[in-house]
SEZA-35471 format. One record per atom (N, C-alpha, C): residue in three letters; x, z, y. Coordinates in steps of 0.001 Angstrom, whole numbers, padded with zeros to 6 digits, always signed. Layout:
residues N
AlaXZY
...
end
This chain:
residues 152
Unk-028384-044993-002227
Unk-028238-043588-002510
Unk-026899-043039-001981
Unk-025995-043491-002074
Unk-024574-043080-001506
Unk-024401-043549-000236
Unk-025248-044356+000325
Unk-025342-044017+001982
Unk-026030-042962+002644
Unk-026555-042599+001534
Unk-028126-041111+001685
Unk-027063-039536+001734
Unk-026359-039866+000716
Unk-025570-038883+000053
Unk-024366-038624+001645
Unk-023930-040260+002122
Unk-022295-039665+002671
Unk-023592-039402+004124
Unk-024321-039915+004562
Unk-025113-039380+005998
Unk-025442-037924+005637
Unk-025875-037388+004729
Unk-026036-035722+004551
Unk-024689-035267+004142
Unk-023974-035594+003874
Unk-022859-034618+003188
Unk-020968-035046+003994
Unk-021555-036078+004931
Unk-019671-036505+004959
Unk-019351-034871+005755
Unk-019909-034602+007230
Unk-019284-033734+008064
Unk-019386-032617+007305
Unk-020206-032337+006176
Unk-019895-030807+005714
Unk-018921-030838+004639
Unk-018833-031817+004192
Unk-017542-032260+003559
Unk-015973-032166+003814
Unk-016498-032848+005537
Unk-014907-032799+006134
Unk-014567-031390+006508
Unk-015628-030665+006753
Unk-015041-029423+007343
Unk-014488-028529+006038
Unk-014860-028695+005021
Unk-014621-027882+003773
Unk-013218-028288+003235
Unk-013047-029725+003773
Unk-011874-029932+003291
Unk-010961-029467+004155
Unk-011509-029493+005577
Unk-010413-029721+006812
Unk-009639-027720+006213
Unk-010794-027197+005756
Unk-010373-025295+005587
Unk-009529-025293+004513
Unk-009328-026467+003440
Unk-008438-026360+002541
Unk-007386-027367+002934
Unk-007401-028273+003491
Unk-005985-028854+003729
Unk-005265-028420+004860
Unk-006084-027993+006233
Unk-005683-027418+007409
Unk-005114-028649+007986
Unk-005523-030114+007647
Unk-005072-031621+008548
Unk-006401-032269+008190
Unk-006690-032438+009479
Unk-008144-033184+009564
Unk-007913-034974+009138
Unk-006516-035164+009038
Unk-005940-036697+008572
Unk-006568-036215+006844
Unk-005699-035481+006660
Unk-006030-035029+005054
Unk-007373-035079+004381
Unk-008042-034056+005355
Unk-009294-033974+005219
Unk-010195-035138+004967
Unk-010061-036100+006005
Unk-010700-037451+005818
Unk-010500-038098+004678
Unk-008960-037879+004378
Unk-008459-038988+002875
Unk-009278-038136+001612
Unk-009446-037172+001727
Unk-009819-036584+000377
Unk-011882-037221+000759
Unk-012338-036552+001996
Unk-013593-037104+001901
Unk-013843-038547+001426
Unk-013073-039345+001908
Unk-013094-041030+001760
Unk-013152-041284+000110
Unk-011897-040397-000615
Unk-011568-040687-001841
Unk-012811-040138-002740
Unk-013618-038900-002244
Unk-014673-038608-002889
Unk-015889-039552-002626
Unk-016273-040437-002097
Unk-017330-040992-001935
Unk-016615-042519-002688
Unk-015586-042510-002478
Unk-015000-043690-003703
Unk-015477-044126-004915
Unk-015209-042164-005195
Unk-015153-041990-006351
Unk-016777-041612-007142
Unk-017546-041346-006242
Unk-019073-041510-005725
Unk-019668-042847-006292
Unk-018522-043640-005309
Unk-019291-045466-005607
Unk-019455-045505-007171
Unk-018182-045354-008026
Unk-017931-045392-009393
Unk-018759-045172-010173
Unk-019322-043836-009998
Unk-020648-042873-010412
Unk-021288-042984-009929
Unk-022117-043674-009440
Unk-023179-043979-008674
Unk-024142-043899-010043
Unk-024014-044270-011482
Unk-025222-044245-012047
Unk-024709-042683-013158
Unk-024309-042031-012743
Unk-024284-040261-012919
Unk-025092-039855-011402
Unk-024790-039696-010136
Unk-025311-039348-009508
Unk-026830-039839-009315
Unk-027393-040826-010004
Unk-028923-041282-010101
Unk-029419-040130-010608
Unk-029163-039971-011699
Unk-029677-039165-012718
Unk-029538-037719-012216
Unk-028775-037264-011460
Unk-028407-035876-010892
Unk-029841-035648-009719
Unk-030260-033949-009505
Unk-030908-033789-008784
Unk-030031-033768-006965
Unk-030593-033217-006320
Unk-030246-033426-004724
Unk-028819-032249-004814
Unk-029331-031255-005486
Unk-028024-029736-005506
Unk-027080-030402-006683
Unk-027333-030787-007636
Unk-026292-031274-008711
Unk-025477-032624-008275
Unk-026129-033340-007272
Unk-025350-034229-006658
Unk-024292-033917-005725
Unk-025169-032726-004597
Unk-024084-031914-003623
Unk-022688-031089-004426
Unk-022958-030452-005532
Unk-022264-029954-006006
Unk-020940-030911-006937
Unk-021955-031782-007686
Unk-020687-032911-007889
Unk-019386-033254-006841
Unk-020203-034048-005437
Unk-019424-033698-004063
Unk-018343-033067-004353
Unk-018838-031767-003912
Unk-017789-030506-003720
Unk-016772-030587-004866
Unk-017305-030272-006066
Unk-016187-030306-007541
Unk-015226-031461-007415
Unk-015931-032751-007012
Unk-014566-033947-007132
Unk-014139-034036-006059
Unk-014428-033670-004717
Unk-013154-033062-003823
Unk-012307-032218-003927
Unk-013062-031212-004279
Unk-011508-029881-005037
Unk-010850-030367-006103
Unk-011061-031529-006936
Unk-010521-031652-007768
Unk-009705-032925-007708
Unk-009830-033810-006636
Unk-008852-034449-005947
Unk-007598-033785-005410
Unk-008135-032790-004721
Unk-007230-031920-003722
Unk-006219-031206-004882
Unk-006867-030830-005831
Unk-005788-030275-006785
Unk-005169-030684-007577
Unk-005651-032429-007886
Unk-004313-033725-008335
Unk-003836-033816-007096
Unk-003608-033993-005689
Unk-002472-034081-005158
Unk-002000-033359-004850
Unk-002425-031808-004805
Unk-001260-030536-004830
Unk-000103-030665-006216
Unk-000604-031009-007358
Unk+000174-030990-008200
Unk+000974-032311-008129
Unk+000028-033108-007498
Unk+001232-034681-007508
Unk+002179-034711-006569
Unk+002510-033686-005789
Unk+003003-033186-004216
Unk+003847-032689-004957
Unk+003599-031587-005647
Unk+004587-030628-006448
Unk+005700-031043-007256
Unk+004896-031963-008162
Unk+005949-032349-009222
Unk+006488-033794-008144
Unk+006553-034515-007161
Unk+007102-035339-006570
Unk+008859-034286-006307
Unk+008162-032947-005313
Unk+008902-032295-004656
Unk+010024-031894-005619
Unk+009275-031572-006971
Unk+010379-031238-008234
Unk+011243-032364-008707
Unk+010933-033623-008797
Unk+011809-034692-009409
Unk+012834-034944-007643
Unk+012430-034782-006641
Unk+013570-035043-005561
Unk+014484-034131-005757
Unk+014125-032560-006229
Unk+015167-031708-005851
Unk+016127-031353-007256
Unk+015506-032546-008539
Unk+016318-032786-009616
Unk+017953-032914-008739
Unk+018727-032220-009847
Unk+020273-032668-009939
Unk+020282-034103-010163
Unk+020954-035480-009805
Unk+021134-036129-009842
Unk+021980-036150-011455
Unk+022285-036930-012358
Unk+022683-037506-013521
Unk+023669-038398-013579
Unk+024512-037988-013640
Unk+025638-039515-013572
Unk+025947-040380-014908
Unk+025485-039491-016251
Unk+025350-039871-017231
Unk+024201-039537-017766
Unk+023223-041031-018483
Unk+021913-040554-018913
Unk+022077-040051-020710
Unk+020719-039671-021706
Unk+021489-039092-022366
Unk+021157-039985-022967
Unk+021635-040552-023849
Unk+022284-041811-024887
Unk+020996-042354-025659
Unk+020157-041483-026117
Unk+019016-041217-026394
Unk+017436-042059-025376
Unk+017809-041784-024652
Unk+016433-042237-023641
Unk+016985-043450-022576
Unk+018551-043621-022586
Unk+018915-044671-021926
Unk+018789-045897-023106
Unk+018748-046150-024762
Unk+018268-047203-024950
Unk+017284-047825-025029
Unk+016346-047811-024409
Unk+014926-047942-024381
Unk+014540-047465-022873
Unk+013635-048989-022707
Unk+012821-048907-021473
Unk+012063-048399-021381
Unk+010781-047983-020456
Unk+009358-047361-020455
Unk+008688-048687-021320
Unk+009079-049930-020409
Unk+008371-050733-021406
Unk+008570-051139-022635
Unk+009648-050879-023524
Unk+009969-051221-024503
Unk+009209-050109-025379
Unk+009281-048593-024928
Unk+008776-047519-025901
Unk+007407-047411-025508
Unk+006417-048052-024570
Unk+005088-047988-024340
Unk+004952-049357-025573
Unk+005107-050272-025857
Unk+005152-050725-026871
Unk+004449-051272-027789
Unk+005804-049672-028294
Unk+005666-049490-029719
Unk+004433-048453-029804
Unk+003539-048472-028729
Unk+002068-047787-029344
Unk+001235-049032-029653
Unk+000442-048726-029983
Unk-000924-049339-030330
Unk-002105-049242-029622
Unk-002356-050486-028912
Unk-003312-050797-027554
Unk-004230-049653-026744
Unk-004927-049056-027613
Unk-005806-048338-027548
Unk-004956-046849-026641
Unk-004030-046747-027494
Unk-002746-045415-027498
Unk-002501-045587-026184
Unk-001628-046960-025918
Unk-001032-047384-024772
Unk-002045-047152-023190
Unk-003277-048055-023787
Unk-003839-048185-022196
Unk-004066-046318-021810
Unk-004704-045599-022880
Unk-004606-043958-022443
Unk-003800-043781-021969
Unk-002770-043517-022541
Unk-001471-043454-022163
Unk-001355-043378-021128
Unk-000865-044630-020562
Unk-000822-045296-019330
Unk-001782-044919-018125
Unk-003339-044690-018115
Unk-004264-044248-017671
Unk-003972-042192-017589
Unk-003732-041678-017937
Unk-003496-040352-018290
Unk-002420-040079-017305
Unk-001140-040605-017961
Unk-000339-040116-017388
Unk+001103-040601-016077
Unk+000573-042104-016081
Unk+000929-042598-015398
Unk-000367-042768-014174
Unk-001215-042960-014412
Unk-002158-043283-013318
Unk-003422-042083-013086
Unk-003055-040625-013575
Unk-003717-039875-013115
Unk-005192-039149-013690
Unk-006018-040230-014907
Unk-007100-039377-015071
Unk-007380-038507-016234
Unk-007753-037599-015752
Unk-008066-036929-017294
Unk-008690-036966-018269
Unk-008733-036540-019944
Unk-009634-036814-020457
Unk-011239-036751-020523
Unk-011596-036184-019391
Unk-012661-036576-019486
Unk-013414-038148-018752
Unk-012910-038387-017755
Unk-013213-039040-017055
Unk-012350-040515-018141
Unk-011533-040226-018605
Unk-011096-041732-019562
Unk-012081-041785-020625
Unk-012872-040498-021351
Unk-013953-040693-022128
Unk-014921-041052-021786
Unk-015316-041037-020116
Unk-016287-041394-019863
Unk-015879-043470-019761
Unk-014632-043896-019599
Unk-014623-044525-018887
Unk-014652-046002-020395
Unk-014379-045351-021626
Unk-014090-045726-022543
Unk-015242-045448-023887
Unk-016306-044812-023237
Unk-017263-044183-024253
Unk-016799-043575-025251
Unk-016013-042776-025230
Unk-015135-041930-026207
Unk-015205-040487-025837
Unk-015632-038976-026464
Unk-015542-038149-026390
Unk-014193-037485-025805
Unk-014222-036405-025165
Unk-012923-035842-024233
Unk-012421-035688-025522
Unk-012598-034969-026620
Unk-011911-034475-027732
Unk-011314-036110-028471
Unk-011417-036709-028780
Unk-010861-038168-029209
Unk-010022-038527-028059
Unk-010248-038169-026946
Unk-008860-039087-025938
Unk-007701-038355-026315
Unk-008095-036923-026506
Unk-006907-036004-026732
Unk-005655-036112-027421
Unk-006880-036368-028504
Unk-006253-036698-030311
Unk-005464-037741-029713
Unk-006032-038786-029537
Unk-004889-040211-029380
Unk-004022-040259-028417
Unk-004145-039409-027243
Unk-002727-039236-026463
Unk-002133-038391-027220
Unk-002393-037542-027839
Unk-001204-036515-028521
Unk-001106-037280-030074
Unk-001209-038160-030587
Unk-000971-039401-031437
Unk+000684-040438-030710
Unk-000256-040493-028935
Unk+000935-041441-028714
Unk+002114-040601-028366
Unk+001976-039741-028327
Unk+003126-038832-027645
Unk+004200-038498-028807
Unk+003108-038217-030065
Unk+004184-037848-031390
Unk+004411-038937-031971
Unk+004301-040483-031286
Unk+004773-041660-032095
Unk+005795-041655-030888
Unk+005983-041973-029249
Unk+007327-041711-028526
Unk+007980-040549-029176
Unk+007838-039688-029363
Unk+008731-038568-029740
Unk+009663-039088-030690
Unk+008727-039761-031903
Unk+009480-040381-033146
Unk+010346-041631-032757
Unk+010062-042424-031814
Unk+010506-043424-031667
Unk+012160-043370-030744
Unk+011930-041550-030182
Unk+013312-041856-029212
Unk+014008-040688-030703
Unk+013295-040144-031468
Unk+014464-039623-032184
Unk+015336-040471-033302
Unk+014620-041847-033520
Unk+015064-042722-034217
Unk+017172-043257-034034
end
């Protein structure tokens, strides 16, 4: 099915991307990353008709394209940070790994999955059989147990 899918859909793909990135290099990486991400879902796209499959397509390419506009962005924002010559006393005793931790497994791998490695809650509910509304709760669980842990 996803050889069915990228023979009908790669070149109208690339060109849709090539009109939003304006680099046909680009273009390719986002097509490539959507049929990736295709392989993954392969048993969502079963179940999808021929237009709800095309349209999937389209949605998780734009929605690639708009995690790396923002991962572009906030890169561009932490380079053009002021440099620190003193950290604040507070967040220099404690490692990432020491305060990832002090969550609790479940907390942590979200966590970690979210906001270090990019996916959102829905796609971690899917990935975890857990409702988008429950990933929420427990990242904003782990966030107000770091909070507590660096005001300690």
């Amino acid at each position: 099915m996803i050889e069915e899918l990228y023979e009908t859909y790669y070149e109208e793909l690339i060109r849709w991307c090539l009109a939003m990135t304006q680099s046909r290099a680009a273009a390719e990486d986002l097509v490539q990353d959507t049929f990736l991400k295709a392989m993954k879902h392969c048993y969502i796209l079963e179940e999808l008709g021929e237009k709800q499959r095309r349209s999937w397509l389209y949605q998780t390419a734009k929605n690639l394209y708009i995690d790396r506009l923002r991962r572009a962005a906030f890169e561009l924002a932490v380079e053009t940070l002021p440099e620190q010559e003193e950290e604040d006393a507070a967040y220099s005793a404690y490692s990432n790994e020491e305060l990832l931790s002090k969550l609790p497994k479940e907390e942590r791998v979200l966590f970690v999955m979210r906001y270090l490695e990019g996916y959102n809650s829905k796609e971690l509910g899917e990935l975890f059989s857990l409702p988008p509304g429950t990933v929420r709760s427990r990242l904003s669980s782990a966030r107000k147990r770091l909070k507590e842990e660096l005001e300690v």
